[in-house]
N, C-alpha and C positions, 0 to 999 in steps of 0.2 A: 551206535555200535562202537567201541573200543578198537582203537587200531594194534590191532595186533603186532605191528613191525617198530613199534613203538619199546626203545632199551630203557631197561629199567636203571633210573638213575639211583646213585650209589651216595647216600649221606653217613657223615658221622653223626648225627642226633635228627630226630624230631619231636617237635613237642606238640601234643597233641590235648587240646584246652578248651573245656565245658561244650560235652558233646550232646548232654544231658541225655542219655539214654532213660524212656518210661517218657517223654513226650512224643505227639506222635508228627509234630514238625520238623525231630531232628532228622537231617539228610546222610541217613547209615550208608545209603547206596553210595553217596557219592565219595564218602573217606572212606568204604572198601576199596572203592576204584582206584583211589591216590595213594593206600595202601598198595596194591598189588606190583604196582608200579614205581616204588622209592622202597630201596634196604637200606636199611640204619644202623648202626652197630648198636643204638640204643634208644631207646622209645619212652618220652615223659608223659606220663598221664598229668595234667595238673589241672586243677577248677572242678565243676561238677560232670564226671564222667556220668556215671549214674546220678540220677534227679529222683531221691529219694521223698522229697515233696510231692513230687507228681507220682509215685507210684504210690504213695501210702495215701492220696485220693482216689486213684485210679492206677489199677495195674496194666499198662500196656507193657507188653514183651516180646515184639514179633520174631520170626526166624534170623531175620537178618541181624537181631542182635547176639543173637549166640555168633554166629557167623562173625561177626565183626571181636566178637572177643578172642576166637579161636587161633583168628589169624592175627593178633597182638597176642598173643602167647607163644603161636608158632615161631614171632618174627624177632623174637628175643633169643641168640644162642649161649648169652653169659648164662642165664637163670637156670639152677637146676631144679628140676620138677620140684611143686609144690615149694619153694624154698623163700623167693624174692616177687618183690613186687613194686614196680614202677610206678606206683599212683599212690594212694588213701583209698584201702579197703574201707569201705563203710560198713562191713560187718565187724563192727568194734563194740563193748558195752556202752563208749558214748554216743556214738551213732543211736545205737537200740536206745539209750535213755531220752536223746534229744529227739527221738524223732515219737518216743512210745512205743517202742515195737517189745513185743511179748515172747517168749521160747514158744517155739511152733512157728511164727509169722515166716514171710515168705524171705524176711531181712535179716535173719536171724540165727545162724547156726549155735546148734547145742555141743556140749562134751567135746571128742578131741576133733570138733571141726572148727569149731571157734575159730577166730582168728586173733593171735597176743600177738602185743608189739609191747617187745622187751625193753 
């Protein structure tokens, strides 16, 4: 159980690195926990956040991963909605070509949800 009297430490950066989310080894429970617990003024996604390999075998997606993205979105206050992104969206046309993924697939947004990098 989590100690609750426990102060939430105050960083300027973390970087947060190949969490592989879509295997079902990665430990979400335990970087929510160290999430809840450290504010950052700024949060680097780098390496394979999502493991696009493993889901285009096998789709695992449990709760805790929305959960875990919600509150790296929450924990950004530079970004304004919809605008910036900390990491490598893998919803890019090279992603979908390198990986094979098709309009419809679950990796895939169509028209103005895409995502361009200018």
């Amino acid at each position: 159980m989590p100690d609750e009297t426990r102060e939430i430490r105050r960083v300027r950066a973390l970087f947060i690195s190949d969490v592989h989310l879509g295997m079902k080894a990665t430990r979400v429970a335990q970087l929510i926990d160290f999430l809840r617990w450290h504010d950052a003024d700024v949060i680097y996604l780098v390496g394979d956040i999502v493991d696009g390999w493993r889901l285009a075998k096998s789709w695992h997606w449990p709760p805790e991963y929305d959960e875990l993205t919600k509150l790296i979105i929450a924990s950004d206050p530079h970004s304004p909605d919809g605008v910036r992104a900390n990491g490598t969206p893998t919803n890019v046309d090279a992603f979908a070509k390198a990986f094979g993924c098709k309009d419809g697939d679950a990796m895939v947004n169509s028209g103005d949800k895409k995502v361009v990098i200018w």
